[in-house]
C-alpha positions in Angstrom: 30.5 1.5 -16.0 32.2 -1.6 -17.7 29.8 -4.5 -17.0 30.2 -7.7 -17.9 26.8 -9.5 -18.9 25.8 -13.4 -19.4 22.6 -14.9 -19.7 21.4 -18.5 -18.8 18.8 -20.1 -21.2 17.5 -23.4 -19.9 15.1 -24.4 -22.7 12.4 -26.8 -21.4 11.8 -28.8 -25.1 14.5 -28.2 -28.2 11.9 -30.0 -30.2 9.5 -27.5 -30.1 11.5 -24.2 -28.7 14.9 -24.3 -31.1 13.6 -23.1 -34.2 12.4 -19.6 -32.5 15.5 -19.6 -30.3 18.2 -20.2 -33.1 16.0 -17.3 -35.0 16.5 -14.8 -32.3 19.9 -16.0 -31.9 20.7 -15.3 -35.3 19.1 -12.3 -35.7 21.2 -10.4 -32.6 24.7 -12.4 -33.4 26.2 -8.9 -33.6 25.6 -8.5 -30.1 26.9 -12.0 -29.0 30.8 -12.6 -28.0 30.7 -16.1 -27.0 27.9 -18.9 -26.9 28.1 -22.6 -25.3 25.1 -24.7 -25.6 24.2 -28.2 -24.0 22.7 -30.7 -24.8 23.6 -34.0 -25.1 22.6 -37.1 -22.9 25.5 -39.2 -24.8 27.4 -39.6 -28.0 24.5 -41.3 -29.2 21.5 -39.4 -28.2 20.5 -35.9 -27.5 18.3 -34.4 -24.4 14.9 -32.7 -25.3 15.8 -30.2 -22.6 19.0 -27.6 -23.1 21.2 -25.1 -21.7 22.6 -22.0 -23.7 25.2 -19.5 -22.1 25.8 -15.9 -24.3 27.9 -13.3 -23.0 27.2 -10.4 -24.4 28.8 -7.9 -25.8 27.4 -4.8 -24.4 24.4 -3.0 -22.7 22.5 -1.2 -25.6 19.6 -1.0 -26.8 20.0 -3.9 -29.0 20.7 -6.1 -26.2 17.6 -5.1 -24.0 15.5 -5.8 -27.2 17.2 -8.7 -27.3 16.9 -10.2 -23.7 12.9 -8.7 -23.9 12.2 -11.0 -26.9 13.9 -14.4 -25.3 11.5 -13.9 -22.2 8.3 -13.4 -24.7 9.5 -17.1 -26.1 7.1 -19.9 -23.9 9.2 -22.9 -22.8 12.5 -21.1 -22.2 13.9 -20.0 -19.0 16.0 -16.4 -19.1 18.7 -15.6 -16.0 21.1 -12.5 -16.2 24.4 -12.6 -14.6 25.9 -9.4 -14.5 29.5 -8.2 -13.1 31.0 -5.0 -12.9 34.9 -5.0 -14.2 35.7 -1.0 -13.3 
C-alpha cells in the first residue's frame, strides 16, 4: 500500500520542549520529506506554544521508532494523518 503519512506536533512550551524536539528531529531527518513549523505571535515576538507538521517519508521501522519517541516527550502533542494514494 502507498500511504501517505503527516504528523501534527502542537508543543505546549518551546522554552522548555525545543531542545528535545529539535534532537529527535535531527536525529530521524532521513525519514523527513517536508517540515513547516509555527510559531510566531508577530514580527516582533514569538509564542511559547508551537505547531510542527512532518510528512514523512515512509512506514518503516525507523519511522515507528520515531513517532514512539515524540509521544515519550512531556509537553508535546503527537496526531497522525494518514492517506492511502493506491
Amino acid at each position: 500500500m502507498n500511504e501517505l503519512k503527516i504528523l501534527g506536533i502542537y508543543v505546549r512550551d518551546r522554552i522548555k520542549e525545543a531542545n528535545r524536539t529539535q534532537k529527535l528531529l535531527s536525529e530521524y531527518a532521513s525519514i523527513i520529506r517536508t517540515r513547516l513549523g509555527f510559531h510566531e505571535v508577530s514580527e516582533s515576538k514569538c509564542s511559547r506554544n508551537a505547531m510542527i507538521i512532518i510528512e514523512i517519508k515512509d512506514n518503516s521501522k525507523q519511522s515507528i521508532d520515531f513517532i514512539n519517541k515524540l509521544n515519550k516527550i512531556g509537553g508535546i502533542d503527537v496526531k497522525e494523518m494518514k492517506f492511502d494514494l493506491s
